[in-house]
C-alpha positions in Angstrom: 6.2 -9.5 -2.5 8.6 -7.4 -0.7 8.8 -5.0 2.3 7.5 -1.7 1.8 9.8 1.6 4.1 7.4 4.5 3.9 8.7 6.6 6.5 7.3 9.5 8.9 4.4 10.2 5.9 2.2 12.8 7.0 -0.4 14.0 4.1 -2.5 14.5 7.4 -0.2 17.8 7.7 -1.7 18.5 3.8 -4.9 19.0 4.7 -6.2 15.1 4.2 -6.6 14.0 7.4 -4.4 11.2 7.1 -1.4 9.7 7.6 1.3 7.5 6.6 4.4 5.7 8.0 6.5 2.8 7.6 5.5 -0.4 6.3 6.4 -4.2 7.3 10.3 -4.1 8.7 12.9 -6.5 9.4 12.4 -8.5 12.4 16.2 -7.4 13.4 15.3 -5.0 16.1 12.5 -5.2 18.5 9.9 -1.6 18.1 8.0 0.0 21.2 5.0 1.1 21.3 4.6 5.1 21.0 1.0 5.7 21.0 -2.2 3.8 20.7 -5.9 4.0 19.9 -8.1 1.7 20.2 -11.0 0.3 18.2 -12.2 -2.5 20.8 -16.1 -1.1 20.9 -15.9 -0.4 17.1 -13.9 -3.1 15.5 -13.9 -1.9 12.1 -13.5 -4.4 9.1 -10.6 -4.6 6.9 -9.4 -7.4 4.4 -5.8 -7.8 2.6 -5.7 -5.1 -0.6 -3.8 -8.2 -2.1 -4.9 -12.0 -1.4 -2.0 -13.5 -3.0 0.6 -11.5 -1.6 2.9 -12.7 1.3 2.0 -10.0 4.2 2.7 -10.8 7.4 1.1 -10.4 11.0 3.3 -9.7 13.4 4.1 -9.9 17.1 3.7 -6.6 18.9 7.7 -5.7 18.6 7.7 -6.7 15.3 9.8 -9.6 15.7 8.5 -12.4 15.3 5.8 -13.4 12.4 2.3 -14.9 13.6 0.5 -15.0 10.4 0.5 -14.7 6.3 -2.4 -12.8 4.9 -1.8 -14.7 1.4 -2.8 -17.7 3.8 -6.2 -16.2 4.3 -7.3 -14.7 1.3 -11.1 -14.7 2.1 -10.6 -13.3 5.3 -12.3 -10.0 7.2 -9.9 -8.9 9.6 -11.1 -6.8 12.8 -9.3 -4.0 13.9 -8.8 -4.0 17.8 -6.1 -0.9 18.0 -4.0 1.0 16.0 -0.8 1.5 17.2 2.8 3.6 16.3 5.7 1.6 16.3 9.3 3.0 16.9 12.6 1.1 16.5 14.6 4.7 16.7 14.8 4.7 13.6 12.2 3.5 11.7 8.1 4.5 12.7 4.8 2.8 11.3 1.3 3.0 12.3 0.4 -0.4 12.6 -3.2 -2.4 12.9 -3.5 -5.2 15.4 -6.6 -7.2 13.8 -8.1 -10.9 14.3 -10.4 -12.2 12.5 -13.6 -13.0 13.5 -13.0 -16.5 15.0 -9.9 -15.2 16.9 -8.1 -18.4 15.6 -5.2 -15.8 13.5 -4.1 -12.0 15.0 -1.2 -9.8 15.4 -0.2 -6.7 14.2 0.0 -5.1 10.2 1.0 -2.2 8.5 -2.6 -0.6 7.9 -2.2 0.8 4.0 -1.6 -3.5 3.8 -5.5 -3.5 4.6 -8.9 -2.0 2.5 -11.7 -1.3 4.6 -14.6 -2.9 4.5 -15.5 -7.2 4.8 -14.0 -9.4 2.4 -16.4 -9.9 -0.9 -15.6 -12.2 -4.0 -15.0 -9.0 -5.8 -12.6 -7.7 -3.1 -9.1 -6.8 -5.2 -10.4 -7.6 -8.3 -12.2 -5.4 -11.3 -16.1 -4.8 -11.6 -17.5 -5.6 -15.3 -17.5 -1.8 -16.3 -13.6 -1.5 -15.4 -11.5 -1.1 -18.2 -8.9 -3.6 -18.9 -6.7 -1.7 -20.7 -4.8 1.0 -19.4 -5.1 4.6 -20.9 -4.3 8.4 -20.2 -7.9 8.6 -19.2 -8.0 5.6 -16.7 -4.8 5.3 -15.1 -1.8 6.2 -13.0 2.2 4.9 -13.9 4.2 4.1 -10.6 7.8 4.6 -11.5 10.2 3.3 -9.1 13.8 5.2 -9.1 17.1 3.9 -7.3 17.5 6.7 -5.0 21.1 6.6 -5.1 22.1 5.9 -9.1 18.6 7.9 -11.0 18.4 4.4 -12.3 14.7 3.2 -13.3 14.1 -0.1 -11.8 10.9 -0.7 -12.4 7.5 0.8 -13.7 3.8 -0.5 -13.1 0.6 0.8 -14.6 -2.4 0.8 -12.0 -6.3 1.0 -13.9 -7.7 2.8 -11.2 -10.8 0.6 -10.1 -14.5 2.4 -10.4 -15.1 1.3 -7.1 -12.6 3.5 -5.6 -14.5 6.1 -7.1 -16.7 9.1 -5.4 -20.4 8.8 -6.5 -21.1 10.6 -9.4 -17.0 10.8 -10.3 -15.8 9.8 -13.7 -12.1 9.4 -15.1 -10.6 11.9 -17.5 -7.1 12.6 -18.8 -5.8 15.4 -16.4 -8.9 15.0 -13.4 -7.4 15.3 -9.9 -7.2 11.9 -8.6 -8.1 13.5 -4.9 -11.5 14.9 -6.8 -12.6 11.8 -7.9 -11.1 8.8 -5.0 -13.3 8.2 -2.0 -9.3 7.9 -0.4 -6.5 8.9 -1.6 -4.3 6.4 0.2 -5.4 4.3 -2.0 -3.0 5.5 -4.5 -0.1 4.6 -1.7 -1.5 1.1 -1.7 -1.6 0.5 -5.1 1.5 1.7 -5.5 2.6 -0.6 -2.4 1.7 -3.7 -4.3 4.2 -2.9 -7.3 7.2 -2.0 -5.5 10.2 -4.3 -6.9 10.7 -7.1 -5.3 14.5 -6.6 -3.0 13.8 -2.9 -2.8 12.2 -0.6 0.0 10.6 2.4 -0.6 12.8 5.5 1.4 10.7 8.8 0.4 9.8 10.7 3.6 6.9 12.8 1.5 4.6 12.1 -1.1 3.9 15.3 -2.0 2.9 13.9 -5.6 0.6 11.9 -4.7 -1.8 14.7 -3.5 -1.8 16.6 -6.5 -1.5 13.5 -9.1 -3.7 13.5 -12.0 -5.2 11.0 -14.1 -2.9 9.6 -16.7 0.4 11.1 -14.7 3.4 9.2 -13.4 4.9 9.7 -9.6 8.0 8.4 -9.4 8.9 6.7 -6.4 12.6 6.4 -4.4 13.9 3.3 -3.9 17.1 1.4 -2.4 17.6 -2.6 -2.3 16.7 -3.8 1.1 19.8 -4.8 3.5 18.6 -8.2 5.1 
């Protein structure tokens, strides 16, 4: 799909703990390294949230693409470091993963990875998911030109039950951050439905930490300038 711009997102500062930045860029200007972490005595696993979707691992400047996650789609990919990325402009926190041959690595935008190894069930629904999307089971990404108000898209995500808290069950008007294990896992849901041509440019997603099952967020977008 396309290139995802989520920039300087902190819903750590929110009281979540987390954080978000930009996604995949262009490969027109090389990034620096601003701070890094590293994961080499851990090595958590991760695999692609979507198998079929053309992700890229890149070189550590982000200019040059190493790998396609769509060309992997069984994979579990092994977090060495995390690292923030800065073109100036533009800032991402960014995995650098191999997988567990070392034959494929290079550096991703981490809310482009689930945690855990790769299972045949990985990205896909369990038999008690619903198939159709309701009030009670669902959230509707709208996707806004930020310049014209103009709608250019909307997607419907049936929130998976294996997203879900033990115990939690879906209900019109539930707090999705009462019920999800994560809640970035509403940012990478809605990552996977962003219109193809078009980046992402909010700076907050103050939305997403109070959504509520059966809502909409609405999302700012502008067409991409490659």
């Amino acid at each position: 799909m396309n290139k995802i711009i989520f920039k300087s997102l902190a819903l750590g500062a929110l009281t979540l703990g987390v954080g978000f930045t930009t996604q995949q860029v262009s490969a027109s200007a090389a990034y620096r390294t601003v701070k890094t972490k590293s994961y080499a005595s851990t090595t958590p696993a991760y695999h692609a949230n979507n198998a079929t979707k053309s992700v890229y691992l890149w070189n550590s400047t982000l200019t040059k693409k190493q790998h396609n996650l769509k060309n992997y789609p069984k994979t579990t990919w092994y977090v060495q470091k995390s690292v923030k990325l800065t073109n100036g402009k533009k800032t991402g926190i960014f995995y650098y993963v191999k997988n567990k041959s070392n034959s494929a690595s290079g550096y991703v935008w981490r809310n482009y990875l689930t945690k855990g190894k790769f299972a045949a069930t990985s990205g896909t629904s369990t038999a008690t998911d619903p198939t159709v999307a309701t009030s009670s089971n669902s959230l509707t990404f709208k996707y806004v030109n930020a310049d014209s108000g103009a709608t250019v898209a909307t997607a419907t995500w049936i929130i998976p039950s294996k997203l879900l808290k033990s115990g939690a069950s879906l209900s019109k008007g539930t707090s999705m951050k009462s019920v999800l294990k994560d809640i970035t896992s509403v940012l990478s849901a809605s990552s996977a439905d962003i219109p193809t041509g078009y980046d992402v440019v909010d700076t907050t997603y103050p939305d997403v930490v109070t959504s509520k099952v059966g809502e909409t967020l609405i999302f700012h977008v502008l067409p991409q300038n490659n």
